[in-house]
C-alpha positions in Angstrom: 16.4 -18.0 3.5 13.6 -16.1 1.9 9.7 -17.7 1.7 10.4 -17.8 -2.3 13.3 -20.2 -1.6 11.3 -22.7 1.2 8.8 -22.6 -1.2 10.9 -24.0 -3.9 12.8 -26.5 -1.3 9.4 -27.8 0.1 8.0 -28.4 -3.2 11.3 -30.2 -4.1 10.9 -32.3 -1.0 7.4 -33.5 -1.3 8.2 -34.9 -4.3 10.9 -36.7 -3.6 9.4 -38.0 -0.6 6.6 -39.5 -2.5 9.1 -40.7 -4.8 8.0 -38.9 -7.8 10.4 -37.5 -10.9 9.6 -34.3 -12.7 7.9 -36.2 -15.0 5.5 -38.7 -12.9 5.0 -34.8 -11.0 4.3 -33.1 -13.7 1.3 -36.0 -14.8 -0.5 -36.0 -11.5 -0.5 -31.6 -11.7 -1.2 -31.6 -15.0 1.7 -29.1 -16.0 4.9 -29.9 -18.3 8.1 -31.5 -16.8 9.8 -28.7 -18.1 7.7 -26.2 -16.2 8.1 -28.2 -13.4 12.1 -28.1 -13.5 12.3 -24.3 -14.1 10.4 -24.2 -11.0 12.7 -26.5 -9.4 15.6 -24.8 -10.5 14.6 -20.9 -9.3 13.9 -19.9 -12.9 10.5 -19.5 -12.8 8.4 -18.7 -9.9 5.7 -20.8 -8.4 2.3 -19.0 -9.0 -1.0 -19.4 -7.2 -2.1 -22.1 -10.6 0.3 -24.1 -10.5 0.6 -24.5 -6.3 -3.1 -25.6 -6.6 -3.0 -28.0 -8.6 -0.3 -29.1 -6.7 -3.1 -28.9 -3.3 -5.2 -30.7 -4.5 -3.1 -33.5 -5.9 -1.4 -33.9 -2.4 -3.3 -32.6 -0.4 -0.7 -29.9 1.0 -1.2 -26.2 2.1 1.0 -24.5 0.2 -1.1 -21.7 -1.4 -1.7 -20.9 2.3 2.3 -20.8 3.1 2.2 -18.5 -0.3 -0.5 -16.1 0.7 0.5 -15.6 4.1 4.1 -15.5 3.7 5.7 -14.8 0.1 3.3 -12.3 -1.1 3.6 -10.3 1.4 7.8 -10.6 0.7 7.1 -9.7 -2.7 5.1 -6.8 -2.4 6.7 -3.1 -2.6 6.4 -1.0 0.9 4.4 1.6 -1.0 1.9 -1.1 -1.9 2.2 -3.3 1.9 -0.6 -0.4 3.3 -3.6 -1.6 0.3 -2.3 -5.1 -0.4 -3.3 -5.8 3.6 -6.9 -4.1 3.2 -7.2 -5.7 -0.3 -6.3 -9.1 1.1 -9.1 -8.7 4.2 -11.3 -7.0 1.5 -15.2 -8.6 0.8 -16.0 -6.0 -2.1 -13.6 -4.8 -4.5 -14.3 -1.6 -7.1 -11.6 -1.1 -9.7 -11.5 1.0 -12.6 -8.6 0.9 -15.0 -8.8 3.4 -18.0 -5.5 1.9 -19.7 -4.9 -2.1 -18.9 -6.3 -5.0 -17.5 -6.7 -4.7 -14.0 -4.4 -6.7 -12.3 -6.6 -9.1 -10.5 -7.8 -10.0 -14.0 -4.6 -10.6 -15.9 -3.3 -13.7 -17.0 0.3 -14.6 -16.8 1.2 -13.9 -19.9 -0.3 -10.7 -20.3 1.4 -9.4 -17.3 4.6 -10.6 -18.2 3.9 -8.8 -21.3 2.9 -5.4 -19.6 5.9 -5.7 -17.4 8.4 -6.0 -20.3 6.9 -3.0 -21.8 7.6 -1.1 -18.9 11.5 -2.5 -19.2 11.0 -3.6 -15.8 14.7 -5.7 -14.8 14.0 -9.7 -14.9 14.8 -10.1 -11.8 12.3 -7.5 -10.4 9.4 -8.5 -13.4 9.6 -11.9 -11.8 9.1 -10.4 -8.0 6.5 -8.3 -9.8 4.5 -11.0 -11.5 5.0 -13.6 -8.2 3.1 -10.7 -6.1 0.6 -9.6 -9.2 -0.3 -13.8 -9.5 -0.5 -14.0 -5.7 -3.0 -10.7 -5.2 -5.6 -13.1 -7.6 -6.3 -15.5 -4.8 -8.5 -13.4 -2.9 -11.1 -13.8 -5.6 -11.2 -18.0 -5.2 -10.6 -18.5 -1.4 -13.4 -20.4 0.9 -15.0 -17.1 0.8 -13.7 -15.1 -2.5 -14.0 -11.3 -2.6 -16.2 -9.6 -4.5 -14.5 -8.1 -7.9 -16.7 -5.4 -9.4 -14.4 -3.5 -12.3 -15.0 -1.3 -15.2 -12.3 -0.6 -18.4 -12.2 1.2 -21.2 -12.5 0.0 -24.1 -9.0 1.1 -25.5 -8.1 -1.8 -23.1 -9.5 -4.4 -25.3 -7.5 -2.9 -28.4 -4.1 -2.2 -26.7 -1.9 -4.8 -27.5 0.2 -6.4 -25.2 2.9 -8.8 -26.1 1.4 -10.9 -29.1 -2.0 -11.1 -30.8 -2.5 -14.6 -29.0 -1.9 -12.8 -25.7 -4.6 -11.1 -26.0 -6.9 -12.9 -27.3 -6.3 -15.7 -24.7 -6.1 -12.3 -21.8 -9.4 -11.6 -23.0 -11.2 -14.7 -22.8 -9.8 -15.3 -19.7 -11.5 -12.2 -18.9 -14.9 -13.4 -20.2 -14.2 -16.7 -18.3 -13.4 -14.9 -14.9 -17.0 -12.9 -14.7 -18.9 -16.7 -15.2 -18.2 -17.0 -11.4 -20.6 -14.8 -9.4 -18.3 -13.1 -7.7 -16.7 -11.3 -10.7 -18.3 -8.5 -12.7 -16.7 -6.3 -15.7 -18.1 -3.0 -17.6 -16.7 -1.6 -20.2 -17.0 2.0 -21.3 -17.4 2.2 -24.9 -15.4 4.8 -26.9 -18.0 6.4 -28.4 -18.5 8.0 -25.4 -15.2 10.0 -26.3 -14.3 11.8 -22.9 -15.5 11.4 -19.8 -14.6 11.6 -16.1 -12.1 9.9 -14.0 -10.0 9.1 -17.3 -7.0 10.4 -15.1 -5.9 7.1 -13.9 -6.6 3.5 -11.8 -9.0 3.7 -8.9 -9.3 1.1 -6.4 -12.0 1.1 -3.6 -11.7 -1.9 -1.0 -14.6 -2.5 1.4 -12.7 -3.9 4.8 -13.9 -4.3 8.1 -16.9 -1.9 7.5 -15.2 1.0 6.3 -14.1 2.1 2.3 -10.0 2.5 1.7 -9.0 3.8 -1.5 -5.6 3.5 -3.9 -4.9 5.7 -6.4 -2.0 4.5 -8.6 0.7 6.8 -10.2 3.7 7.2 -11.9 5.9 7.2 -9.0 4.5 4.9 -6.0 0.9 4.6 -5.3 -1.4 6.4 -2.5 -3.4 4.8 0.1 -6.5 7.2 0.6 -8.1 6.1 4.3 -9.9 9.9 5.0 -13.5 9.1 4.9 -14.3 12.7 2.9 -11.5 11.5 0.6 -13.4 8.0 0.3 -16.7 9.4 -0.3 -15.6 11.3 -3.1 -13.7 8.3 -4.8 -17.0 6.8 -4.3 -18.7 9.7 -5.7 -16.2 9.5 -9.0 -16.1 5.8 -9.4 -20.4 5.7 -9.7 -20.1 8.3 -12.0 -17.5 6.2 -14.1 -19.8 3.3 -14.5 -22.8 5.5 -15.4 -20.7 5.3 -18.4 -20.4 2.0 -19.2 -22.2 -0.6 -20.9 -24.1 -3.0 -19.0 -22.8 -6.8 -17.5 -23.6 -8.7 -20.3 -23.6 -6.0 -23.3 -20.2 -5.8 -22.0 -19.2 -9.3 -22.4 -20.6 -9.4 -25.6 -18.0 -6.5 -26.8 -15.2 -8.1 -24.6 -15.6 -11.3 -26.4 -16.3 -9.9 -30.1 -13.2 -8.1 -29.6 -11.4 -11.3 -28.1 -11.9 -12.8 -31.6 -10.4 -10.2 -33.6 -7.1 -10.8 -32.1 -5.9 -13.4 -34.6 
């Protein structure tokens, strides 16, 4: 049995043990019946949200069964080497030239991104179970630091409907309100500038800098510290670029209400 399929069996049992429909459930978490069922029922996975709310209306650990076990089961072995350092990681530095990062994204606007890329179902909802999951880091007991620059083609890029993006973006807006998240964006009239070759990622762990660069293959892991320094190097330059904290929220939000 996989840690997907406990999951789903221990939620099922805690609420029969308390003697609770899907309904009466549903009330006390504060999602839909029908969510809850789908659940239930393997069709939809059980994200970080909706375990939560589950925590803290019964006082279980389940996001802690979810982080340490089916994250990790969902992951890709390419991505096993970063997602450990990421987990452990205090300071974050992303910059993503071409979507939302994916500590960022809401549900729906990954689903939206992985439909695009005509990713299988089954796989798309492996994909978004680990994507969800990775967000946790940023709200434990002691959240990791998120500091992330876009571009602004970003903002404009539709994925999946108008509503998608407009509720992705002020998510977005929402997320930096906590002090541990911060978002620049470059502008476009910058026009080109460097580093618009693809994702970085820079993860401060256990006192040292490990970077991922992202492709269209698999990703790599990049641990040399020359290699680091230079990523380092490349990703100051990158936010020279961009607008500052707030001036960027401003844009981020203006932009958010175009998308009607």
């Amino acid at each position: 049995m996989s840690a997907s399929e406990y999951l789903v069996l221990e939620l099922r049992r805690v609420r029969e043990s308390l003697g609770l429909t899907q309904e009466s459930w549903a009330e006390r978490v504060h999602f839909s019946a029908k969510h809850v069922g789908s659940i239930e029922r393997g069709e939809r996975p059980a994200l970080p949200d909706y375990l939560t709310s589950v925590d803290k209306a019964f006082g279980t650990a389940l996001m802690k069964f979810y982080r340490e076990f089916v994250v990790g089961e969902h992951t890709p072995v390419w991505f096993r080497p970063f997602s450990d350092h990421e987990g452990g990681a205090t300071l974050i530095r992303a910059f993503q030239p071409l979507l939302i990062p994916g500590l960022l994204q809401t549900e729906a606007y990954a689903e939206a991104v992985l439909s695009a890329y005509r990713v299988p179902e089954d796989a798309a909802a492996i994909a978004l179970t680990t994507r969800m999951g990775r967000q946790a880091i940023l709200r434990r007991e002691k959240p990791c630091r998120l500091a992330a620059v876009i571009d602004e083609s970003v903002l404009t890029r539709r994925a999946g409907s108008a509503e998608i993006m407009r509720e992705q973006l002020t998510a977005l807006v929402e997320a930096c309100q906590r002090p541990n998240i911060q978002v620049q964006v470059v502008p476009s009239e910058v026009g080109v500038y460097p580093g618009m070759e693809g994702p970085l990622v820079l993860a401060n762990v256990d006192g040292r800098t490990v970077g991922f660069l992202d492709d269209h293959l698999e990703g790599r892991v990049v641990e040399a510290p020359d290699d680091t320094a230079a990523l380092e190097g490349t990703w100051e330059t990158i936010r020279g670029y961009a607008l500052p904290h707030h001036q960027s929220l401003d844009l981020i939000t203006r932009t958010a209400e175009k998308w009607t």
